[in-house]
C-alpha positions as CSV (number, residue, x, y, z in Angstrom):
1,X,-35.2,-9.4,-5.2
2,X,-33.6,-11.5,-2.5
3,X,-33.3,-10.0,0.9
4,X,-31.7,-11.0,4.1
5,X,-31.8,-9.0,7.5
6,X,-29.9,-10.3,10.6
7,X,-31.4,-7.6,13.4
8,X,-29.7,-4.9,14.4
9,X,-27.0,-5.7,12.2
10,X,-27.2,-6.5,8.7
11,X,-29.5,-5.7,5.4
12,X,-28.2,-7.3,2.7
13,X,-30.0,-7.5,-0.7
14,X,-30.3,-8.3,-4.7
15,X,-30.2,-4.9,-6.7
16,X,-30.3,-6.2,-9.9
17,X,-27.7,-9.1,-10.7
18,X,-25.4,-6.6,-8.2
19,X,-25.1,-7.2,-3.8
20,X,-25.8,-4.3,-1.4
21,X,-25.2,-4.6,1.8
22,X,-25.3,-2.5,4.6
23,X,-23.8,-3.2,8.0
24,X,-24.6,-1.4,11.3
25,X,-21.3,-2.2,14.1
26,X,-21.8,-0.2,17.4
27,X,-19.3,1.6,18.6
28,X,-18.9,3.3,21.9
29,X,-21.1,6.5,21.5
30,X,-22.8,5.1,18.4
31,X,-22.3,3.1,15.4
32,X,-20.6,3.4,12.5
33,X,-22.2,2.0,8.8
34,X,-20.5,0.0,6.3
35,X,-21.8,-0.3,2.9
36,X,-20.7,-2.5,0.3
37,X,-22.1,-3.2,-3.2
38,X,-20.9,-6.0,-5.3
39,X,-21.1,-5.3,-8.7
40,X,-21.0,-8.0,-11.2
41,X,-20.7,-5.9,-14.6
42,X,-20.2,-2.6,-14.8
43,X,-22.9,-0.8,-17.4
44,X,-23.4,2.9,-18.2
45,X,-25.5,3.0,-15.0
46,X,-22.6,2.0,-12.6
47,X,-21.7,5.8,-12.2
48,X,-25.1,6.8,-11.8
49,X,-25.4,4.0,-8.6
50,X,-22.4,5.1,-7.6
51,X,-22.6,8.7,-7.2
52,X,-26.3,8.2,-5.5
53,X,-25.0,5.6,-3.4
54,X,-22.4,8.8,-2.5
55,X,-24.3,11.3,-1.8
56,X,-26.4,9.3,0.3
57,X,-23.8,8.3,3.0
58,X,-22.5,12.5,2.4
59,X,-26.1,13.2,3.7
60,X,-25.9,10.3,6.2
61,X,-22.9,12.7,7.8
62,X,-24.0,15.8,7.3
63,X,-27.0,15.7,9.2
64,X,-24.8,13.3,12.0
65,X,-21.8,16.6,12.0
66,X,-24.1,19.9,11.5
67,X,-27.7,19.1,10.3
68,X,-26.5,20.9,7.0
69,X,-28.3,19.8,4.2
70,X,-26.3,18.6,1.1
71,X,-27.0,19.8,-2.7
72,X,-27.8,16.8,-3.5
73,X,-28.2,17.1,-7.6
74,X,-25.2,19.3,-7.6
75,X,-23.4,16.3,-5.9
76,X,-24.4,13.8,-7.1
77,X,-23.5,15.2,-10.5
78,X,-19.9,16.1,-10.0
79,X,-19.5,12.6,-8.4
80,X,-21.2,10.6,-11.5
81,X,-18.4,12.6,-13.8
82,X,-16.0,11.3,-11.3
83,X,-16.8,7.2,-11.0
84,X,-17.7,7.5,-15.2
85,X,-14.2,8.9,-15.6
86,X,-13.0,6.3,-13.1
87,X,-15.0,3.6,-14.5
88,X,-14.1,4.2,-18.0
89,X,-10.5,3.3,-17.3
90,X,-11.8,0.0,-16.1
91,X,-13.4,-1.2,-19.0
């Protein structure tokens, strides 16, 4: 696994043969977070990273708006039917 950090600003790593990278920028009264993953193929498990990949960043805000807690399994299901669905039109 390669790995690269820049502090307080970048983590950027190998998942795989794919890139993920997450990117903090501050902005006035916090920050906001940009992920990006580069995916070289796409495999049965795209929708499965995907949808986790998702729900993560729905938690993310959730706990940042109300502190409600997300369903996460229930989630992340409904959204790895939905990138599968999308996904399959790609390939």
């Amino acid at each position: 696994m390669n790995f690269r950090r820049e502090p307080l600003s970048i983590l950027k790593y190998t998942w795989g043969e794919d890139i993920v990278h997450f990117e903090l920028i501050e902005e006035p009264g916090g920050c906001l977070l940009i992920l990006k993953e580069t995916i070289t193929s796409i495999t049965d498990h795209s929708s499965k990273d995907l949808a986790g990949w998702h729900v993560c960043l729905q938690f993310i805000e959730a706990i940042q708006d109300d502190g409600k807690e997300v369903e996460r399994k229930i989630e992340w299901k409904h959204w790895q039917e939905q990138y599968a669905e999308i996904l399959n039109k790609l390939v």
